[in-house]
C-alpha positions in Angstrom: 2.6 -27.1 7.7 1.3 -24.6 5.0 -0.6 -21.8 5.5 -4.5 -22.3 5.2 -6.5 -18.8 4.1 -9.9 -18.8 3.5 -12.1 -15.8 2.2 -15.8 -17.1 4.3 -19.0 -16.6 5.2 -19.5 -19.7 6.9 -20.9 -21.6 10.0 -18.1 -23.3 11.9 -18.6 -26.7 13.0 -17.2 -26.5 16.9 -15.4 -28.8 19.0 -15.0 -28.5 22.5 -11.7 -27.3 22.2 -11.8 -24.7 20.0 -11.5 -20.9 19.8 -12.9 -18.8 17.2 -11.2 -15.1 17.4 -13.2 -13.3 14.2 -13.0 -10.1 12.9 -9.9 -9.0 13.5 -6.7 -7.1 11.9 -3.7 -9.6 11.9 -0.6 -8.7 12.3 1.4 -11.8 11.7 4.6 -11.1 13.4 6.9 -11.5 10.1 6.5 -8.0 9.4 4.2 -8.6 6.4 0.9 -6.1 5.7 -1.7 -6.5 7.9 -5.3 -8.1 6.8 -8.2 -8.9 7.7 -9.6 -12.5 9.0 -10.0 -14.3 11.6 -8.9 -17.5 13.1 -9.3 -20.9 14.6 -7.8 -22.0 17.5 -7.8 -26.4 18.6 -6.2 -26.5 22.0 -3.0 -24.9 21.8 -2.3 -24.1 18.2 -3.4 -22.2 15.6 -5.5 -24.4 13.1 -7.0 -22.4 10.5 -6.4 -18.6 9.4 -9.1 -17.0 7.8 -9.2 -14.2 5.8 -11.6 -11.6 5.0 -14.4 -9.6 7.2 -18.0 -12.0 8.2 -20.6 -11.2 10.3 -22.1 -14.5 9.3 -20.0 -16.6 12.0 -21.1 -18.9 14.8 -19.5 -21.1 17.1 -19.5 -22.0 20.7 -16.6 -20.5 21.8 -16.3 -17.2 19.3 -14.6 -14.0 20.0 -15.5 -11.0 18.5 -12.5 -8.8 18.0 -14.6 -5.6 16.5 -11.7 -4.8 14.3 -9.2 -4.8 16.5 -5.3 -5.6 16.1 -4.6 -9.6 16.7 -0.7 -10.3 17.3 1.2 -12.9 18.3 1.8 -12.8 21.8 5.4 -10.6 22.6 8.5 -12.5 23.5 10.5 -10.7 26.2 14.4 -11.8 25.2 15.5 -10.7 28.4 14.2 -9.9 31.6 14.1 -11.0 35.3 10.2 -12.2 35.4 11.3 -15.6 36.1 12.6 -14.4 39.9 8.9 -14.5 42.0 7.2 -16.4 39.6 6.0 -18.8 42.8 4.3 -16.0 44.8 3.0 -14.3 41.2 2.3 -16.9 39.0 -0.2 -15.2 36.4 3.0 -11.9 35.9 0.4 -9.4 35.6 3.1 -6.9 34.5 4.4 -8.8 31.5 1.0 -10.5 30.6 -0.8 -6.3 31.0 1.6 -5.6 28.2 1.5 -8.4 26.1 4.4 -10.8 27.0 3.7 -14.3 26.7 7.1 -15.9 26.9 10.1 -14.8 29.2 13.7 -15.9 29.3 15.4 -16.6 32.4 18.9 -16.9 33.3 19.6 -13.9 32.3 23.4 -11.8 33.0 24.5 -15.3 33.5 22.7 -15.8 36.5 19.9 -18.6 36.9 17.2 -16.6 39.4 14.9 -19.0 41.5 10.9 -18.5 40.7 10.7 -18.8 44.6 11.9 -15.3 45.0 14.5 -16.3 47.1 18.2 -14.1 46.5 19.6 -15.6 43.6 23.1 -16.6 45.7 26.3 -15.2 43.7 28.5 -17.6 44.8 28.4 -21.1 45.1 25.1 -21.4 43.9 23.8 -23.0 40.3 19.8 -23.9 39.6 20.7 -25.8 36.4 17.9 -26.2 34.0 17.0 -29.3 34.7 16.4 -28.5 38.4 14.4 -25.2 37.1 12.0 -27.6 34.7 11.9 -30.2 37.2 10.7 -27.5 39.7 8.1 -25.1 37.4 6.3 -28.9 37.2 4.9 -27.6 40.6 4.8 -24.1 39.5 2.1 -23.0 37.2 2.8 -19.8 35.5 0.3 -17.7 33.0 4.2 -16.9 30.6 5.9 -19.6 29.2 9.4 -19.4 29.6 12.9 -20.9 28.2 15.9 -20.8 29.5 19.8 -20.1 29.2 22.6 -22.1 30.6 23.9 -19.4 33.1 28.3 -18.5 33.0 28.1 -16.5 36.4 25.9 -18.9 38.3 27.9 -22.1 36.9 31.9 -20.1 37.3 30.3 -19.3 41.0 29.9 -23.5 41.2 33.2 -24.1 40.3 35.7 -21.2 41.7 33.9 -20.5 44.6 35.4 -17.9 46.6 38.9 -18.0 44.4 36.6 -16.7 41.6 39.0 -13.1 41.5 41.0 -15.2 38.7 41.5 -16.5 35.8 40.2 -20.0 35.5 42.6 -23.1 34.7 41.8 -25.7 32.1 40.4 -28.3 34.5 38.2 -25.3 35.7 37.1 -24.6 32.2 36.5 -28.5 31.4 34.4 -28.6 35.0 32.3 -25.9 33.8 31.6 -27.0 30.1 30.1 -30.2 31.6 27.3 -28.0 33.3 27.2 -26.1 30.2 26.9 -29.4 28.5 24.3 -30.6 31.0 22.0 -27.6 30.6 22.4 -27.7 26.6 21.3 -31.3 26.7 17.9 -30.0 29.4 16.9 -27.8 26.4 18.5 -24.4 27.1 18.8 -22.1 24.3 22.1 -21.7 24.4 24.9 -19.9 27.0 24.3 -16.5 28.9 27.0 -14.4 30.0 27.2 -11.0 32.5 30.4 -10.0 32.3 30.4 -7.0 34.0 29.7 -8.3 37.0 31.3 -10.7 39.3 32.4 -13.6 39.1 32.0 -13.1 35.2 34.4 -9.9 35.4 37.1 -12.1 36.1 37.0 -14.3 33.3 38.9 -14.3 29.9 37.9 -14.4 26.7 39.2 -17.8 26.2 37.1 -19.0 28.9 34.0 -17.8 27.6 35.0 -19.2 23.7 35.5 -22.6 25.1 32.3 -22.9 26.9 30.4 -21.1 24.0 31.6 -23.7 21.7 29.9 -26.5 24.0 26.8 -24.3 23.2 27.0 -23.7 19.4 27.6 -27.7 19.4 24.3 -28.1 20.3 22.5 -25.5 17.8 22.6 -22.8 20.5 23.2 -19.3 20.9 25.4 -17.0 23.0 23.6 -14.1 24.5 25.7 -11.5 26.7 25.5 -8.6 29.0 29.3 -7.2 27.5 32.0 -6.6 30.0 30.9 -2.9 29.4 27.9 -0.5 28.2 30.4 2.4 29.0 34.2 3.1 29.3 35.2 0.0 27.4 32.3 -0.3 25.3 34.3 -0.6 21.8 36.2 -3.6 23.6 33.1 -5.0 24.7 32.2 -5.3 21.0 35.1 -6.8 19.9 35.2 -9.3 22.1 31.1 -10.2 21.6 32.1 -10.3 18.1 35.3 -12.3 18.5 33.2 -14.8 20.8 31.0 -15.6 17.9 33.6 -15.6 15.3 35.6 -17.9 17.2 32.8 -19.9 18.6 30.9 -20.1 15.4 27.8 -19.0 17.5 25.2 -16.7 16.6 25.7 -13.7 19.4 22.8 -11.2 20.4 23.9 -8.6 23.2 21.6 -7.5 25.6 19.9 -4.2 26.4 22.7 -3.1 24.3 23.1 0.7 25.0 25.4 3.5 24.4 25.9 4.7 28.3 28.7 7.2 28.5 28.0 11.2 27.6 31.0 10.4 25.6 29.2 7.5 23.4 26.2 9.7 22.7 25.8 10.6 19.3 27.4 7.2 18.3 25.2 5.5 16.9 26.5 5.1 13.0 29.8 3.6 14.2 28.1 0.9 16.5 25.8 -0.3 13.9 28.7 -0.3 11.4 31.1 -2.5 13.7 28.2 -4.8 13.6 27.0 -4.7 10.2 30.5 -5.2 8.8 31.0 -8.2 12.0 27.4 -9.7 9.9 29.0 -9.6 6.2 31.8 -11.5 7.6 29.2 -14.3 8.7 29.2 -13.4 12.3 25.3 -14.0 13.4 25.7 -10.4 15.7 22.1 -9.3 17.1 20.6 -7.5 19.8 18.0 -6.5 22.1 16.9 -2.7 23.5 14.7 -1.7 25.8 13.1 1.8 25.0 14.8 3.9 28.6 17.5 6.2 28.5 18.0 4.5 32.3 19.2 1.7 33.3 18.6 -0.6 36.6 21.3 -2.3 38.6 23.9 -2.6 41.5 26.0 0.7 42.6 29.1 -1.1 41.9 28.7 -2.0 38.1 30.3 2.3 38.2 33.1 0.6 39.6 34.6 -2.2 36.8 38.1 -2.0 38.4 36.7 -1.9 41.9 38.7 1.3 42.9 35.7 2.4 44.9 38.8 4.6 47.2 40.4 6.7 44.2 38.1 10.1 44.3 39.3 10.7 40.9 37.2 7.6 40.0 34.3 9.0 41.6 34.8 12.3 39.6 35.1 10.6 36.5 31.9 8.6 36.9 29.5 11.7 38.0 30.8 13.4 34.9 31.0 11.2 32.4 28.5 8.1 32.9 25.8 9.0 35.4 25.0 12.6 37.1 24.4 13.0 40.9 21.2 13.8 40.1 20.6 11.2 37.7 21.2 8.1 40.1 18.5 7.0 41.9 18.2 4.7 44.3 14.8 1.7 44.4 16.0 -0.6 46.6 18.6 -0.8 49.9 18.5 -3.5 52.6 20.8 -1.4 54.8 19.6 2.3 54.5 15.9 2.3 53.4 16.0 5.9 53.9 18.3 6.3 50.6 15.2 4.8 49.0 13.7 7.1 46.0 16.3 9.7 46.6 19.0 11.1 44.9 22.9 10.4 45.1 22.9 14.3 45.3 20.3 13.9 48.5 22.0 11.4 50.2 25.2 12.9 50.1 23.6 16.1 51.3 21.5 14.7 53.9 24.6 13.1 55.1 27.1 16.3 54.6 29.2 14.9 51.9 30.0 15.7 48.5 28.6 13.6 45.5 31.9 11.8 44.9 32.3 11.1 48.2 29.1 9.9 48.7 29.0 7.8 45.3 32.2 6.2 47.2 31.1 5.5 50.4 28.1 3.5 49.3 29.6 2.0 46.2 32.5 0.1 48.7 30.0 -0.5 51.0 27.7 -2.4 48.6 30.7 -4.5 47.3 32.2 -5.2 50.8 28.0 -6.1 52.2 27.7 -8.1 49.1 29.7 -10.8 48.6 28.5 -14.3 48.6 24.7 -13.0 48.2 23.3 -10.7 45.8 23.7 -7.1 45.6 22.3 -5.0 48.8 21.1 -2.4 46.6 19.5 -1.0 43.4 19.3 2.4 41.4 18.5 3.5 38.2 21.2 5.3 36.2 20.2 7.8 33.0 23.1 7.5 30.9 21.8 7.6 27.3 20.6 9.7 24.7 17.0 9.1 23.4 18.1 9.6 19.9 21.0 6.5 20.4 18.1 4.9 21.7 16.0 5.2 18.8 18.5 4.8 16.3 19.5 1.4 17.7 16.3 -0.1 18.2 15.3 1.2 14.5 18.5 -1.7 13.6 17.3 -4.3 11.3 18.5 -6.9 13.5 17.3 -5.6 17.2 14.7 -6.9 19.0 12.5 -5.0 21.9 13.1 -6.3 25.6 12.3 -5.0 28.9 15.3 -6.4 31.5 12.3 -6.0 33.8 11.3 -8.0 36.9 7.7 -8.9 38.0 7.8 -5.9 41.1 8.8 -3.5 38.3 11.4 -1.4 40.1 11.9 0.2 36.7 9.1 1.0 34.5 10.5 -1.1 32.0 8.9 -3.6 33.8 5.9 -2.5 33.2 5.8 -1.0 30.4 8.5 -1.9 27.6 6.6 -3.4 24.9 3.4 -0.6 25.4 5.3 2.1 25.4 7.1 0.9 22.4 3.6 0.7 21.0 2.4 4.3 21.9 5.2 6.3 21.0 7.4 4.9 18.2 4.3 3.7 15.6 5.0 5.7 12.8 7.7 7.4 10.9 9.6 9.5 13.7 10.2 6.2 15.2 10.4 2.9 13.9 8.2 2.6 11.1 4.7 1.0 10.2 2.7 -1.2 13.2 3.6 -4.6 11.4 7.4 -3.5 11.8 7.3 -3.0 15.3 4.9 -5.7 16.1 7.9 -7.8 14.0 10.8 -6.8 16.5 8.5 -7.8 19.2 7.3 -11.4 18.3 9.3 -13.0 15.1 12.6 -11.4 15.1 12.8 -11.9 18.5 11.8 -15.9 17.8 14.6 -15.8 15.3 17.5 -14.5 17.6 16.9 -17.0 20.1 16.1 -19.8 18.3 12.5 -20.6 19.6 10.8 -22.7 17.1 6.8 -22.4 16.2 6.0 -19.3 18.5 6.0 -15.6 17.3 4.2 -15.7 14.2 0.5 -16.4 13.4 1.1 -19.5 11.1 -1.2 -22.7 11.0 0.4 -25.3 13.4 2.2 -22.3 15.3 1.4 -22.1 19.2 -1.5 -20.0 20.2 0.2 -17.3 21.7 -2.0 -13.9 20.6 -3.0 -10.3 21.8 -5.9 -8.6 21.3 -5.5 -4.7 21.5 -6.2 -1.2 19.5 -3.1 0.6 19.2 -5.2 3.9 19.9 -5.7 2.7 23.4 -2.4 1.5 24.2 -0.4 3.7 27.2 1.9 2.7 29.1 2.2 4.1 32.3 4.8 3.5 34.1 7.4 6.5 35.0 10.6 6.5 36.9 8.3 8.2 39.8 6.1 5.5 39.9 7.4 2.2 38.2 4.7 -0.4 38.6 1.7 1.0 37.4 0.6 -1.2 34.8 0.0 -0.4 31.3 -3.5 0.2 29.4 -5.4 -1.2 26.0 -4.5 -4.6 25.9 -7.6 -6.4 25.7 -7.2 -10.0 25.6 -4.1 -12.9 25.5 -4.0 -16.2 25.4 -0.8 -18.5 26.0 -0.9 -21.9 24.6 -4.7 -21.3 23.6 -6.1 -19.7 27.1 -7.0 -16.9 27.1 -5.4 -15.4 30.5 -6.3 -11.6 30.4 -9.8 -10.6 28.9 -11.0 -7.3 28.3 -8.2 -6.1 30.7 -8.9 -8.3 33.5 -6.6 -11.7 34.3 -8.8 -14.7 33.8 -6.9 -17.3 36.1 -5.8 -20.0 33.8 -2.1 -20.5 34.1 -1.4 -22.4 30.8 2.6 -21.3 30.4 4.7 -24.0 29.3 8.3 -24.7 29.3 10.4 -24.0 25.7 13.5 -26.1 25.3 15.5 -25.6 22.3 14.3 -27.2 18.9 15.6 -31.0 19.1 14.7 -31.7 23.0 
C-alpha cells in the first residue's frame, strides 16, 4: 500500500475506532530524516500519515503530541520477556522502554509464560502449544517465536544428549523443526554453548537449518563461544549460513575475553567479507560490558577440577571481582556478592572458589535449569560501541521481565540517552532505525517497525531530552524514565508514563502463515 502524506489544516471526520496522534516529530524507523505530521490510526493500523504542523485539528479520540518524537514501537530480537508473561502480562519493563514486540525461544530454549523452570531436558513447548496457550494469555507485547535446537535435541536425546546425534536422531528432530516452521516460527534458534547444544555438530545444526531456510526462515544463534573460541564460533555461524543458504544473525554478539578487546576491525571484517560472499550474516548487541548467565558457561569443556582452568578464567575472561552473583537456589547468601567475597567469607581462594560452585552448579543442574545466575564484565566499552555502530546490528536487551540485569530494564533507553549523537552511533533516526526496522528486517517480521500506511500500529511517544534509563548493576529493575505513551496494535498501553491496562499483544508468525 503506498504511502499517503498530506500537508492539512483540516477537521477529521472520526470513527469510533480511530486515533488521531497530531503534532508530532516522526521518526519512521527506516532511518530517513525526521518530519513533522501527524497520523491516523483505524483499529490496529496505521491509515493515514500526515505531514506538516496544525493546530486546526479535531477529533474524538486526538492526541496531542506537543512536538514530541513519535516512533515505531522497539522490537526486542532477543530476550527472555516471554518467561512470566502469565503472572505479568502488561511487561512493564519492556513496555517502560519502549518494546512492543519480544522474541521467545531464545538460546534454543522455548521458556513457558507460566514462569515455570524452563526443563533442560526432556522438555519441548513447540510453537504451536505456545500459540495455542497465549490464546488464554493476554499480554500488552506482541511476540514471535523461534523453533528452539536445545529444547527439541533435549526431546529427542534425552539423558544420552553428551553425544553426537545419529541420522535418525537428526531426521526425529527436523520434523519438530518442521512442525514449528509450519506454526509460523521465524525460523531455528540455537545456544550452543550450553548443554545439550554443546554437544552437537555442525552438521547437525546445517541439516536442521536447512528445514528452516526451506520455509523462508532464518537462523539465529547464541555461538558455541563469546570467548576462547570465539573466531571458531564465527566460522562456524558463517559456515551454517553458507551451507544452509539461511540468513544468520548472532546474538548479543560480544567480544568477552581481555584478549578479544580491542578487536573490533577484525570481527566486522570476517563478517563483512562472509556478506560480499552472499552470506545474509547480522547481529544483535545489547549496550553492557556484562553479561548474565549460568556459572558453568566459564566452563565449555566442563573441567570444573583442573585449577589451572580456574586461573585461566579469573585472568583472562571474568575477574573475581567482576562476577557477581543475582540469583542461587542453594546459597542465597552468595546473592549480590562477589566471587572474591564468597571465596573469602568461605576461606578459599578465587580459583578455588570459582571451582567449587561452578561443579556444583553443573552436578545440581542437570535435568532442570541452571541453580544459579551472575553477571560477568568481560568487555570493553569501546568493542561495544564499535560493534553496535555495524551497519547491520540491531539493539537487543537478552533481558527478562524481573530484570536481574539492567538490561532488562533498560536496553533500548539507555541506548537512547547516551549514544544520540556523534561519539556514539550517529543522528536519532539512525538509532531509532537499529531499534525498529533493521531489527524487522533481520528477523523477517513483515508490516511492523516502520510508520508506513497499512503497517501495524505499534508507536512511542517520548522526548529524547527526558529519556534515562536507570537501571545499574546495583540495582537492576528500576525502570526507565521519558517514555510517554505506546500503543501495540493501536492501544495505547502506557500513557503519560502510567500502564493503561489494555493488553492488545498479538502473536507474529512468519510472513505466509
Amino acid at each position: 500500500m503506498s504511502l499517503v502524506i498530506f500537508s492539512f489544516s483540516i477537521t477529521i471526520l472520526a470513527q469510533e475506532d480511530e486515533t488521531l496522534i497530531a503534532n508530532v516529530l516522526i521518526v519512521d524507523g527506516t532511518g530517513s530524516e525526521p518530519y513533522s505530521g501527524s497520523i491516523l490510526i483505524k483499529g490496529d493500523v496505521i491509515t493515514s500519515i500526515l505531514q506538516g504542523s496544525s493546530n486546526d485539528l479535531n477529533h474524538h479520540n486526538l492526541v496531542d503530541g506537543m512536538g514530541m518524537v513519535l516512533a515505531p514501537g522497539f522490537l526486542d530480537s532477543h530476550s527472555h520477556f516471554d518467561q512470566g508473561l502469565k503472572a505479568q502480562p502488561y511487561a512493564k519493563s519492556a513496555i517502560t522502554q519502549g518494546i512492543t514486540t519480544i522474541i521467545r525461544g531464545m538460546d534454543g530454549f522455548s521458556g513457558r509464560p507460566d514462569g515455570k523452570d524452563t526443563i533442560v531436558y526432556g522438555d519441548h513447548l513447540s510453537v504451536i502449544e505456545f500459540n495455542d496457550l497465549m490464546k488464554e494469555i493476554s499480554t500488552a507485547v506482541n511476540i514471535a517465536s523461534f523453533s528452539s535446537h536445545n529444547s527439541i535435541r533435549s526431546v529427542v536425546l534425552r539423558d544420552d544428549f553428551r553425544r553426537e546425534a545419529t541420522s535418525l536422531d537428526i531426521e526425529k528432530m527436523s520434523k519438530l523443526v518442521e512442525a514449528d516452521m509450519q506454526s509460523g516460527a521465524l525460523g531455528l534458534s540455537t545456544g550452543l554453548e550450553y548443554d545439550p547444544g554443546i554437544y552437537s555438530s555442525t552438521d547437525e545444526v546445517i541439516t536442521l537449518a536447512k528445514v528452516a531456510a526451506k520455509y523462508g526462515g532464518k537462523y539465529k544463534s547464541h555461538m558455541r563461544s563469546e570467548d576462547r573460541y570465539f573466531w571458531d564460533s564465527v566460522n562456524e555461524i558463517i559456515e551454517i549460513g553458507e551451507k544452509a543458504n539461511i540468513s544468520v544473525n548472532i546474538d548479543h554478539l560480544k567480544l568477552a575475553a581481555i584478549s578479544l578487546w580491542g578487536m573490533d576491525k577484525d570481527l566486522i571484517s570476517i563478517l563483512n567479507d562472509a556478506r560480499e560472499r552472499g552470506v545474509d550474516v547480522t547481529a544483535d548487541i545489547y549496550p553492557y560490558t556484562a553479561w548474565q548467565s549460568t556459572i558453568t558457561v566459564l566452563y565449555p569443556d566442563k573441567n570444573f577440577d583442573d585449577p589451572r582452568e580456574a586461573e585461566f578464567i579469573l585472568e583472562n575472561i571474568s575477574s573475581p571481582d567482576d562476577i557477581l552473583f543475582v540469583a542461587h537456589k542453594l546459597h542465597p547468601e552468595y546473592v549480590n556478592k562477589t566471587l572474591r567475597q564468597i571465596a573469602s567469607e568461605n576461606n578459599k581462594t578465587p580459583a578455588q572458589m570459582l571451582s567449587i560452585v561452578a561443579k556444583e552448579s553443573f552436578e545440581m543442574s542437570q535435568g532442570a535449569s541452571a541453580i544459579e545466575s551472575i553477571i560477568g564484565k568481560s568487555m570493553d566499552e569501546k568493542d561495544v560501541l564499535a560493534l553496535l555502530n555495524w551497519e547491520y546490528s540491531n539493539v537487543t536487551t537478552d533481558g527478562g521481565l524481573d530484570c536481574l540485569h539492567p538490561r532488562g530494564c533498560g536496553s533500548f533507553t539507555k541506548v537512547i540517552d547516551d549514544y544520540i549523537g556523534d561519539e556514539g552511533l550517529g543522528s536519532i533516526e539512525r538509532v531509532i532505525h537499529k531499534m525498529t526496522g533493521l531489527t524487522a528486517k533481520n528477523l523477517g517480521i513483515q508490516n511492523r517497525g516502520e510508520i508506513k500506511v497499512g503497517f501495524y500500529a505499534d508507536l512511542i511517544l517520548f522526548e529524547p531530552d527526558q529519556i534515562q534509563d536507570n537501571a545499574t548493576y546495583k540495582q537492576p529493575n528500576l525502570l526507565s524514565d521519558g517514555i510517554h505513551s505506546v500503543w501495540v496494535n493501536g492501544k495505547q498501553v502506557l500513557e503519560n508514563g502510567e500502564l493503561t491496562g489494555h493488553l492488545p499483544g498479538k502473536i507474529i508468525l512468519r510472513e505466509g502463515n
